[in-house]
VEXPADREN-862718 format. One record per residue (C-alpha): residue in three letters; residue number from 1; z negated, y negated, x negated. Coordinates in steps of 0.25 Angstrom, whole numbers, plus 5000, padded with zeros to 4 digits. Each point is the difference from the previous one (the first is absolute). Example, Ala and Ser with C-alpha at 12.3 -4.5 7.8 and 13.67 -1.06 7.14 Angstrom:
residues 2
NODE     r     k      z      y      x
NODE   ALA     1   4969   5018   4951
NODE   SER     2   5002   4986   4994
end
This chain:
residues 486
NODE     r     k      z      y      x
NODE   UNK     1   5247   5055   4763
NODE   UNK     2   4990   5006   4988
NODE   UNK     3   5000   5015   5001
NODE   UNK     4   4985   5005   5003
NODE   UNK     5   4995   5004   4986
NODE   UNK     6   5001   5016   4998
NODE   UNK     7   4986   5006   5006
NODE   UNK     8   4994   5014   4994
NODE   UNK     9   4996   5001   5014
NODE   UNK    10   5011   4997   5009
NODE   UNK    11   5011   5008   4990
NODE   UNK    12   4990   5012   5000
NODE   UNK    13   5000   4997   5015
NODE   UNK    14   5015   5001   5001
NODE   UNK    15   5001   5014   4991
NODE   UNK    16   4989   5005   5009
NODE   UNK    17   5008   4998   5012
NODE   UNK    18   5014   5006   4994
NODE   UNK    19   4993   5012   4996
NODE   UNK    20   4994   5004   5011
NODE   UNK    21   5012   4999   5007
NODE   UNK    22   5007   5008   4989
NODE   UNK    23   4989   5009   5002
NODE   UNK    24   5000   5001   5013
NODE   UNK    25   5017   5002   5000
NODE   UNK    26   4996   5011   4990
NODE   UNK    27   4991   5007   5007
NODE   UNK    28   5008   5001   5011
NODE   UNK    29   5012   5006   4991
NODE   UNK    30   4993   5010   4992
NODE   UNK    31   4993   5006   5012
NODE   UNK    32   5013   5000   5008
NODE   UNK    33   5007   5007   4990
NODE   UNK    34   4989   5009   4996
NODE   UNK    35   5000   5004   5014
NODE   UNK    36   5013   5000   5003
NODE   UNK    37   5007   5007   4991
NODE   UNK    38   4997   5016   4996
NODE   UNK    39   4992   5003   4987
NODE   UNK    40   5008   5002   4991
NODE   UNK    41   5011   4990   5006
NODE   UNK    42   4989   4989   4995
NODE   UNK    43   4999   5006   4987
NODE   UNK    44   5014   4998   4998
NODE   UNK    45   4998   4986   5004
NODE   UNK    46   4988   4997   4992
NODE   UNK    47   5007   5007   4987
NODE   UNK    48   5013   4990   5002
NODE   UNK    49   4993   4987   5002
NODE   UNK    50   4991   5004   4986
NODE   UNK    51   5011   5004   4993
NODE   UNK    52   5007   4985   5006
NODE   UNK    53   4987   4993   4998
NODE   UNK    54   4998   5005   4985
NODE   UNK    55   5014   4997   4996
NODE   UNK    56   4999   4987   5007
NODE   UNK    57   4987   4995   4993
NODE   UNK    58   5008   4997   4987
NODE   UNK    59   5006   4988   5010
NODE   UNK    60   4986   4992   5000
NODE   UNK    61   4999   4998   4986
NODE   UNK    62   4989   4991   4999
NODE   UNK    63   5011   4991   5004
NODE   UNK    64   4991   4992   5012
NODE   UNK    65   4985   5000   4992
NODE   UNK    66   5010   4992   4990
NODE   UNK    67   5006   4991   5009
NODE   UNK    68   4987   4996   5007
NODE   UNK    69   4995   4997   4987
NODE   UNK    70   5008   4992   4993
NODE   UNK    71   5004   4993   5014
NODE   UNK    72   4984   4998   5000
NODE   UNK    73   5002   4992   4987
NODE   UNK    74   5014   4994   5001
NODE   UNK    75   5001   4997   5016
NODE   UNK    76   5012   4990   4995
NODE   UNK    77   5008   5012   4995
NODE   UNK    78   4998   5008   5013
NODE   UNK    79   5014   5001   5005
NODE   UNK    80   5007   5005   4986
NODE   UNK    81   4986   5011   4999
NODE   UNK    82   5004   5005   5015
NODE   UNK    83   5015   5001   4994
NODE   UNK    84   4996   5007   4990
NODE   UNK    85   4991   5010   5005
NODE   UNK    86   5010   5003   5012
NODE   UNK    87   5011   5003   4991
NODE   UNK    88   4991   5010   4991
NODE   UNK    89   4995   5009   5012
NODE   UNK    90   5015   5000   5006
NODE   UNK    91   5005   5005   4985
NODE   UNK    92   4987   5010   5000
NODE   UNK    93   5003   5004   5015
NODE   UNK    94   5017   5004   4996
NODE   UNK    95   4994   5009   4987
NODE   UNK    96   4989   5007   5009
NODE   UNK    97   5011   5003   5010
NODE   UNK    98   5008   5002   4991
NODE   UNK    99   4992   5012   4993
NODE   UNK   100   4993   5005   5011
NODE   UNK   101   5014   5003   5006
NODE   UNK   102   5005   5007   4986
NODE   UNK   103   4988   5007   5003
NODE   UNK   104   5002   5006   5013
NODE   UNK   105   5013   5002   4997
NODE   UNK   106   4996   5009   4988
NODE   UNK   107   4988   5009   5006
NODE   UNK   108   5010   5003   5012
NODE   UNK   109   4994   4995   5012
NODE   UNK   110   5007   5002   5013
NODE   UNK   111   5007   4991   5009
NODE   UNK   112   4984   4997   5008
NODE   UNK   113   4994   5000   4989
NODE   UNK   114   5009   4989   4995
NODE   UNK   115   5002   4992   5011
NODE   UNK   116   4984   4999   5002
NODE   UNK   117   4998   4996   4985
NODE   UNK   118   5011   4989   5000
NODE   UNK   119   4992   4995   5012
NODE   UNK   120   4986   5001   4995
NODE   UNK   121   5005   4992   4987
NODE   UNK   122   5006   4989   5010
NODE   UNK   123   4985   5000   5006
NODE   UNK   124   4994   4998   4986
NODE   UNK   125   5011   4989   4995
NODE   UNK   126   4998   4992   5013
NODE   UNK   127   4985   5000   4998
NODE   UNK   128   5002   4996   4987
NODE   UNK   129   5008   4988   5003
NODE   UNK   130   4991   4996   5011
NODE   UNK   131   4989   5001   4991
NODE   UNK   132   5006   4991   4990
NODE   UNK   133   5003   4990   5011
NODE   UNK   134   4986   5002   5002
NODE   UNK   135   4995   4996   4986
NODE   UNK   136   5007   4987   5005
NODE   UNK   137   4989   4996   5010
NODE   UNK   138   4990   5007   4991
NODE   UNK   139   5003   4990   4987
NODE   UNK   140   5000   4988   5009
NODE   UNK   141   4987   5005   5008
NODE   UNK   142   5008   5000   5013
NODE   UNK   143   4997   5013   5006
NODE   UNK   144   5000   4994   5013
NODE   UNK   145   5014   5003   5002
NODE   UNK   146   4997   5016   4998
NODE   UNK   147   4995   5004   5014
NODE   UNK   148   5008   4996   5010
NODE   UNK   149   5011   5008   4991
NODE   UNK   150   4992   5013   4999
NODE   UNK   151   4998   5000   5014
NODE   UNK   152   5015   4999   5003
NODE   UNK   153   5003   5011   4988
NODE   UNK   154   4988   5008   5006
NODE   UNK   155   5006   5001   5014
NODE   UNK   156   5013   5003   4994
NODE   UNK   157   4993   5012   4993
NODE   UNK   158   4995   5003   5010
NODE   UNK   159   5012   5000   5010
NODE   UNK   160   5009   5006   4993
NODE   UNK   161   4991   5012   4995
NODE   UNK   162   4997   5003   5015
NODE   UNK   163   5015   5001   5004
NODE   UNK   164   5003   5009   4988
NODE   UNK   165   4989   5008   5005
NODE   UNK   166   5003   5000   5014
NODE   UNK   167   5016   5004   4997
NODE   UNK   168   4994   5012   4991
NODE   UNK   169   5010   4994   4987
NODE   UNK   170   4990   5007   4990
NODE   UNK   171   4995   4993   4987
NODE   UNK   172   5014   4993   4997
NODE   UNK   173   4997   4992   5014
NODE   UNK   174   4988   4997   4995
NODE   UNK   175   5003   4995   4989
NODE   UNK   176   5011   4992   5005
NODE   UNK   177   4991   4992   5010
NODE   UNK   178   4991   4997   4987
NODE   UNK   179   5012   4996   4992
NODE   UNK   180   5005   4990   5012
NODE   UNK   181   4985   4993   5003
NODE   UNK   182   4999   4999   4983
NODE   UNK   183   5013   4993   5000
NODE   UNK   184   4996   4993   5012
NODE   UNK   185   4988   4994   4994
NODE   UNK   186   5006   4997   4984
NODE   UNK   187   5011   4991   5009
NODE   UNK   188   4989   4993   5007
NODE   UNK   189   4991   4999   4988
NODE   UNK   190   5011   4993   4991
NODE   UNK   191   5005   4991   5012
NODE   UNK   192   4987   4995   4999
NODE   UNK   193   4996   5000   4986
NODE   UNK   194   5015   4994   4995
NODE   UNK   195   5001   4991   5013
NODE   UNK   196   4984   4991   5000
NODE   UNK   197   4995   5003   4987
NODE   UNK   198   5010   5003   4986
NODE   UNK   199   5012   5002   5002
NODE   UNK   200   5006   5008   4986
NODE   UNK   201   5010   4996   4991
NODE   UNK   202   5008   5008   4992
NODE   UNK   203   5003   4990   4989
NODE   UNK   204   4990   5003   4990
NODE   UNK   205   4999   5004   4985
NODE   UNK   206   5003   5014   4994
NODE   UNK   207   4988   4997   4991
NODE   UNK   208   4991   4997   5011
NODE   UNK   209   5006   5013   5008
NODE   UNK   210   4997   5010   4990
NODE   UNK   211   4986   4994   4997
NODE   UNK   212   4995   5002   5014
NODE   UNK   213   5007   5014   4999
NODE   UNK   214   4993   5002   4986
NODE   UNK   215   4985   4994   5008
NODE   UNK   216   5002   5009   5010
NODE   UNK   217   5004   5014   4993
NODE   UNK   218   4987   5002   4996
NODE   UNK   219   4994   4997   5014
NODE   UNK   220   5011   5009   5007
NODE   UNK   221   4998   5011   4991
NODE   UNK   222   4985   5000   5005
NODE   UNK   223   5005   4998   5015
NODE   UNK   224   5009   5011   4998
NODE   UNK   225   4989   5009   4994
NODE   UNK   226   4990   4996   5012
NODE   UNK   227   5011   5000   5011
NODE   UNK   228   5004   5015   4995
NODE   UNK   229   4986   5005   4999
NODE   UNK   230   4999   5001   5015
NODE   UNK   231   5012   5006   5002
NODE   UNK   232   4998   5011   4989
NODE   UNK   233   4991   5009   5007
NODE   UNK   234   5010   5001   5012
NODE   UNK   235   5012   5001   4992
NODE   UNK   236   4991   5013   4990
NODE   UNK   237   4997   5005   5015
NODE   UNK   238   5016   5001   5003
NODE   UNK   239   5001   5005   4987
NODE   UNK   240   4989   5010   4999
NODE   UNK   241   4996   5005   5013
NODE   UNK   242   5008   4997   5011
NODE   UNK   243   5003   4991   5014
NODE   UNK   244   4988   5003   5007
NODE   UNK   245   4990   4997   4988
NODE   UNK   246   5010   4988   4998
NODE   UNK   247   4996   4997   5017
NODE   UNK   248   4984   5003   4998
NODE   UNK   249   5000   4990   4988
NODE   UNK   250   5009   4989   5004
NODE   UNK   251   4993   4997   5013
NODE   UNK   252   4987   4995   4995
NODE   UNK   253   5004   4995   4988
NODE   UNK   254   5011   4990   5009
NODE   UNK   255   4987   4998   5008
NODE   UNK   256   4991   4997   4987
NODE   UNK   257   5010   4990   4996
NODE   UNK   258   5003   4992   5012
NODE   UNK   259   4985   4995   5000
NODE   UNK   260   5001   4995   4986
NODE   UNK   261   5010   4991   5006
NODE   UNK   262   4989   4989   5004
NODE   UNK   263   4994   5001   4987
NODE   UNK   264   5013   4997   4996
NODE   UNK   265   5001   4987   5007
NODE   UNK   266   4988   4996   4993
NODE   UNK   267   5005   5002   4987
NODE   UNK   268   5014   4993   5004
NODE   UNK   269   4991   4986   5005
NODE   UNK   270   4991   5002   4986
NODE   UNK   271   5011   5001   4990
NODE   UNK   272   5006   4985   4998
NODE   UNK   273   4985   4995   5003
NODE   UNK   274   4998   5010   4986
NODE   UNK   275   5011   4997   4994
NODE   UNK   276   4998   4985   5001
NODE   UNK   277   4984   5000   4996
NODE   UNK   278   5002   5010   4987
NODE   UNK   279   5007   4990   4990
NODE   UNK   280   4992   4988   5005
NODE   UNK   281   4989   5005   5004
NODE   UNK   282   4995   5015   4996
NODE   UNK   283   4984   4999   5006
NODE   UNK   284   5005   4997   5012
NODE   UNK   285   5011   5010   5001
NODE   UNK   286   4991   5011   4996
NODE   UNK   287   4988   4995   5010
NODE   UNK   288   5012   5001   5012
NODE   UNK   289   5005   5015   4994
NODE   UNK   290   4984   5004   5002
NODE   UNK   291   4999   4994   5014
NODE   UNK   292   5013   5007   5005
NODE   UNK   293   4997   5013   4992
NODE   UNK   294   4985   5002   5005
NODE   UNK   295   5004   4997   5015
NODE   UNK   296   5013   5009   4998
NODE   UNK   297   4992   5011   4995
NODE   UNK   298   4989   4999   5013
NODE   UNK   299   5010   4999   5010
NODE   UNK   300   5009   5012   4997
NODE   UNK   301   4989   5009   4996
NODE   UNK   302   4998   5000   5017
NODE   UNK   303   5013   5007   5002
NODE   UNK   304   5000   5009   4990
NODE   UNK   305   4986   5007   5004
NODE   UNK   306   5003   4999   5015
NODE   UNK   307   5014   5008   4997
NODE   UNK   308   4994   5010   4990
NODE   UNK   309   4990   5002   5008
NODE   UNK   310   5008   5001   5014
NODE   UNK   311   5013   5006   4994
NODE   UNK   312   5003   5012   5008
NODE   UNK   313   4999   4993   5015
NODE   UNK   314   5008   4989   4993
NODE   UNK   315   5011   5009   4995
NODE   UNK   316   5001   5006   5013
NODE   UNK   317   5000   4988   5008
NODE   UNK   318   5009   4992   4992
NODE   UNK   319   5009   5010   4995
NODE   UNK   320   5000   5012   5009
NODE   UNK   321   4996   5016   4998
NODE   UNK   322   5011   5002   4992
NODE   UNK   323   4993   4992   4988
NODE   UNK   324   4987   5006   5004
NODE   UNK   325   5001   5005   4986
NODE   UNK   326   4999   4988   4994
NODE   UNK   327   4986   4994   5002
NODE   UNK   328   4995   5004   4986
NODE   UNK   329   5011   4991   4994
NODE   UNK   330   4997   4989   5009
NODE   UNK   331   4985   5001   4995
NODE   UNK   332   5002   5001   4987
NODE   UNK   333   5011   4988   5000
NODE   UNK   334   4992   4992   5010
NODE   UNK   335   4990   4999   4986
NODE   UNK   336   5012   4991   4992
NODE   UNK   337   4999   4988   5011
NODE   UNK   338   4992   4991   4992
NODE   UNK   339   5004   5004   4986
NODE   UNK   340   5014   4998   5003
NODE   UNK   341   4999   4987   5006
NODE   UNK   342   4990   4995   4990
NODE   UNK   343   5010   5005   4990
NODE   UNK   344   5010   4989   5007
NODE   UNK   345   4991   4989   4999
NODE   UNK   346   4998   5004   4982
NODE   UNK   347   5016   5002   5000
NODE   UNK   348   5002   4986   5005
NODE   UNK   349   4989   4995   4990
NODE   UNK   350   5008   5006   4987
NODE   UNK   351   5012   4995   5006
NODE   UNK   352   4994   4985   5002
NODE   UNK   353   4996   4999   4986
NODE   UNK   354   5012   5005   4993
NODE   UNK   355   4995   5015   4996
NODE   UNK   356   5007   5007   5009
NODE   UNK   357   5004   5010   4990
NODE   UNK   358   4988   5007   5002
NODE   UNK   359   5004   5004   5013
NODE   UNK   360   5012   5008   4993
NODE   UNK   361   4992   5008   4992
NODE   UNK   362   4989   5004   5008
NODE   UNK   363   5008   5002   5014
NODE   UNK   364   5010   5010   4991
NODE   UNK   365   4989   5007   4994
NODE   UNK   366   4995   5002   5016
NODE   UNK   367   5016   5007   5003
NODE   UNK   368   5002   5009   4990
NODE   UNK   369   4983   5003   5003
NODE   UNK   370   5005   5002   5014
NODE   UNK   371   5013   5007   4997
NODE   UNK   372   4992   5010   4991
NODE   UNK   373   4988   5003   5010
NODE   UNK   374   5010   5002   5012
NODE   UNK   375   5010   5010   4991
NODE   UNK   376   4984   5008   4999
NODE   UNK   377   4996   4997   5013
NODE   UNK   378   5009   5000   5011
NODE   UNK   379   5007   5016   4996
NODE   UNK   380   4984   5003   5002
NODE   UNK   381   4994   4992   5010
NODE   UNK   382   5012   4994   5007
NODE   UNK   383   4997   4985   5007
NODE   UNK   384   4985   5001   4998
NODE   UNK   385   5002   5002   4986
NODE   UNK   386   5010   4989   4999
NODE   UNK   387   4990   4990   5008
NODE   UNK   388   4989   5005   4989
NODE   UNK   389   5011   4993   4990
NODE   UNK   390   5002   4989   5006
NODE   UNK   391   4986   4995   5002
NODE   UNK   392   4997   5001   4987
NODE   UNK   393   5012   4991   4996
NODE   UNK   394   4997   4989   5008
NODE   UNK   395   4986   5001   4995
NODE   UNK   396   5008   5000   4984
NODE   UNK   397   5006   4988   5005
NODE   UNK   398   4990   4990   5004
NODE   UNK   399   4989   5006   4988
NODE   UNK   400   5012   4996   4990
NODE   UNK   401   5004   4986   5008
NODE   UNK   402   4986   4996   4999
NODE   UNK   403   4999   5004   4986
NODE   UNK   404   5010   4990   4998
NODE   UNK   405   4996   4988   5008
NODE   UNK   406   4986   5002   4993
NODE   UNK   407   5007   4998   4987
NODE   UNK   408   5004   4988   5004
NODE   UNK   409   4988   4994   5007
NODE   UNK   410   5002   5004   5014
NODE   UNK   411   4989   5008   5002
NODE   UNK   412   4996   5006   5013
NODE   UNK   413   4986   5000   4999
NODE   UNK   414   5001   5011   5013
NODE   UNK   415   4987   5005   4998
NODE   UNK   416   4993   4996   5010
NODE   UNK   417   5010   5001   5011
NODE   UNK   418   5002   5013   4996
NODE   UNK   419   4986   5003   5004
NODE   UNK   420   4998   4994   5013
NODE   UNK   421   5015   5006   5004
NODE   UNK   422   4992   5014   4997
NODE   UNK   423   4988   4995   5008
NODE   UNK   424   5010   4995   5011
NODE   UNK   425   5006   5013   4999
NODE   UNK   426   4989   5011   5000
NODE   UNK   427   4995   4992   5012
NODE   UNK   428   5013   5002   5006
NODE   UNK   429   5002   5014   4998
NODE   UNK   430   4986   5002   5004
NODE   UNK   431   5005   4993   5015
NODE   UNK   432   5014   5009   4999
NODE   UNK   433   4994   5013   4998
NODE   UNK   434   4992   5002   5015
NODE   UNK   435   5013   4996   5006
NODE   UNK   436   5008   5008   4993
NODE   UNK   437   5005   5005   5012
NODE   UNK   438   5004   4989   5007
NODE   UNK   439   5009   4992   4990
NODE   UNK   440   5001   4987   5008
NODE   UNK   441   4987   4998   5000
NODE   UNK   442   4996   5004   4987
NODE   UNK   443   5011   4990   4995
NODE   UNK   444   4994   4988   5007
NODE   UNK   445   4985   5004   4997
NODE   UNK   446   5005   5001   4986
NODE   UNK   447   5006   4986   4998
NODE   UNK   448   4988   4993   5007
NODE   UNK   449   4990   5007   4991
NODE   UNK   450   5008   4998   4987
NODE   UNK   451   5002   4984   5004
NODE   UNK   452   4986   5000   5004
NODE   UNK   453   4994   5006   4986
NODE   UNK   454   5011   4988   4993
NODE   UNK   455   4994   4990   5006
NODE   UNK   456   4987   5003   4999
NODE   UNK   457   5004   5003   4983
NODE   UNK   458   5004   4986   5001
NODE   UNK   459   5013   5007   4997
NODE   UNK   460   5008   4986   5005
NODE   UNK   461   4996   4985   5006
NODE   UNK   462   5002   4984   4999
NODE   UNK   463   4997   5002   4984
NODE   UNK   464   5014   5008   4999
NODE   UNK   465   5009   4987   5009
NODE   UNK   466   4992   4990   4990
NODE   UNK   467   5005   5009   4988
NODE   UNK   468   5015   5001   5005
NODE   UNK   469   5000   4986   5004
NODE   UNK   470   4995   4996   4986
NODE   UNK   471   5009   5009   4992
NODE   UNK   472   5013   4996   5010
NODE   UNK   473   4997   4984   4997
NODE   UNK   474   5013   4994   4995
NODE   UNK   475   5001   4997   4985
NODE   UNK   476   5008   4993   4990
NODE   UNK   477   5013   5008   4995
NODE   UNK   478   4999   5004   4987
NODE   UNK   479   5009   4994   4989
NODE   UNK   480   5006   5012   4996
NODE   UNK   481   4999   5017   5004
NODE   UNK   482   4996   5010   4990
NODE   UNK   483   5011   5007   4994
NODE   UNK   484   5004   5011   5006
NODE   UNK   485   4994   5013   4995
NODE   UNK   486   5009   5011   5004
end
């Protein structure tokens, strides 16, 4: 039986469905811990798992954007690309632990200390593997399978987080339940993704190893740069101020980027679709990079003026009065929604098209920005300060990003939804304010008039399905793929 052909729609469909069980999972995990464990006990956690996480980015390496790509254009070599993109991020996984254990070793951390780090570093070597097993059903549009996976790795999360709670085993508990349901989910997602759709071989060419190694150094540099820009500010705030501040900071910014995880799904679905249209067909890559961006751009302005606007109810009710103190880092935060998640859509359009190097230059220029402004502003002004930098970095990196894409035609042309998001929003604000007072309700009253003011802007309609539908017609493969320009 002939496959369905990959649908925009349908894959987008499917992402949508795994994220918001992912964040849902999340949620559930980052306000249990928050509330469950004292302040400065989360502060610990938090600096541990950045520390893991920032160590564990050199894993990704570019590795899956390149192995969708060239499975995108070579579906006949799929099972040597899959080999070889496997055996490069379990080489890049025995370095990281490798160093980030000579590292703990060095600065003295104590018997905790290291037993949580070691922990959080199998949390992040699981999630990468998963998420290359992931890139599986991504390069063969098949992102059906995600869902039912996430739900069963989300429950996990979720169980086991609730038992280390309810036996009070501290942070290392927690972070044990988190390494077990990762674990859980990289064994399922590879079942699947070896066992029903390309199963890898190890017999392939040196040659063609160290050429998707030297393809996707230049990508994993830039990953590496991006990954450890969010984790800079907590790891200055450990360094520079202390636990609490750590806790005041983390919370919001864990909040800030579990709702970019949808947008994510979106990009997911759009990059083979990009990646397949820019050598054959750029006009019609760039009018799908304008659709998603403009839409992008209206639909996470919503949440970010409803949580700037309603932050200090919701640190309270999401987080407790211990982080009431951190309501002016989740309104200043809640401001980089939609530039980080448009930035995701102009990385994966550098990366379609072969330029990807830009993203090294312009996302290391953003961490040592970030590293400098911290090293001023957390000694002064503590997590406030350090939200203060970290807005203005994300903001760096989706002003550069586009910069970029532009060069290369890919052009927002944002103007205009720029303008009616800052009618939408005005309006909004204007319904939030005499409810100020009742959250809930000015939440809702928010939403309506802001979707109210886009529909009547035109803001989205049949036009935009006609577009998508024209842009997503199948086409003739190209004879050949631009050379790759790292």
């Amino acid at each position: 039986m002939t496959p369905p052909r990959p649908s925009l729609a349908r894959n987008f469909l499917a992402l949508a469905v795994s994220r918001a069980v992912q964040i849902a999972s999340g949620f559930f995990v980052l306000l249990a811990v928050a509330r469950g464990l004292p302040l400065d006990a989360y502060g610990e956690y938090a600096s541990l798992s950045a520390l893991a996480g920032a160590v564990a980015a050199m894993t990704y390496f570019g590795i899956q954007q390149i192995m969708i790509r060239e499975m995108a254009a070579s579906p006949a070599a799929g099972a040597a690309l899959v080999g070889q993109a496997l055996a490069l991020r379990l080489a890049m996984i025995a370095l990281a632990g490798l160093g980030l254990a000579a590292f703990a070793v060095a600065a003295g951390y104590g018997r905790q200390a290291l037993i949580g780090l070691a922990l959080a570093f199998a949390v992040e070597a699981c999630r990468s593997l998963a998420m290359l097993g992931c890139a599986v059903f991504q390069a063969k549009e098949r992102m059906g399978y995600e869902p039912p996976l996430s739900i069963v790795a989300g429950l996990a999360a979720i169980a086991f987080v609730s038992a280390a709670l309810w036996l009070r085993l501290g942070y290392t508990g927690v972070l044990a339940g988190l390494a077990l349901a990762s674990g859980l989910h990289m064994a399922l997602v590879w079942s699947v993704a070896a066992g029903r759709l390309v199963r890898p071989t190890f017999r392939f060419e040196k040659a063609a190893l160290w050429r998707m190694c030297a393809a996707s150094a230049v990508v994993g540099l830039g990953i590496f740069f991006h990954q450890n820009l969010f984790r800079a500010n907590t790891l200055a705030l450990s360094w520079w101020a202390g636990l609490a501040a750590v806790a005041d900071f983390q919370a919001p910014h864990e909040l800030i980027l579990k709702l970019e995880i949808l947008p994510q799904a979106l990009m997911l679905a759009v990059f083979p679709a990009l990646s397949r249209l820019a050598p054959i067909d750029p006009l019609a890559a760039r009018r799908l990079f304008r659709l998603i961006f403009r839409h992008t751009l209206h639909a996470m302005a919503l949440p970010s003026i409803l949580l700037a606007f309603f932050a200090e109810p919701a640190c309270l009710l999401l987080f407790g009065e211990k982080f009431a103190g951190s309501a002016m880092v989740l309104r200043l935060l809640a401001l980089a929604l939609a530039p980080l998640a448009l930035d995701m859509l102009v990385n994966n359009v550098l990366v379609a098209i072969g330029r990807q190097r830009y993203a090294l230059y312009y996302a290391a220029a953003a961490l040592a920005a970030n590293v400098a402004g911290n090293w001023y502003a957390v000694p002064r002004y503590g997590a406030v300060g350090s939200a203060v930098v970290a807005l203005c970095s994300y903001l760096w990196l989706l002003v550069f990003s586009s910069r970029f894409a532009a060069r290369h035609g890919f052009r927002a042309h944002g103007l205009g939804a720029l303008l009616r998001v800052l009618c939408a929003g005005g309006a909004c604000l204007g319904a939030c304010f005499p409810l100020r007072h009742l959250p809930l309700a000015g939440l809702a009253a928010g939403t309506v008039v802001y979707c109210a003011v886009l529909v009547g802007l035109r803001a989205f309609g049949p036009h935009d399905l006609a577009e998508l539908r024209s842009v997503m017609k199948p086409r003739p493969q190209a004879a050949g793929r631009p050379g790759e320009q790292a």
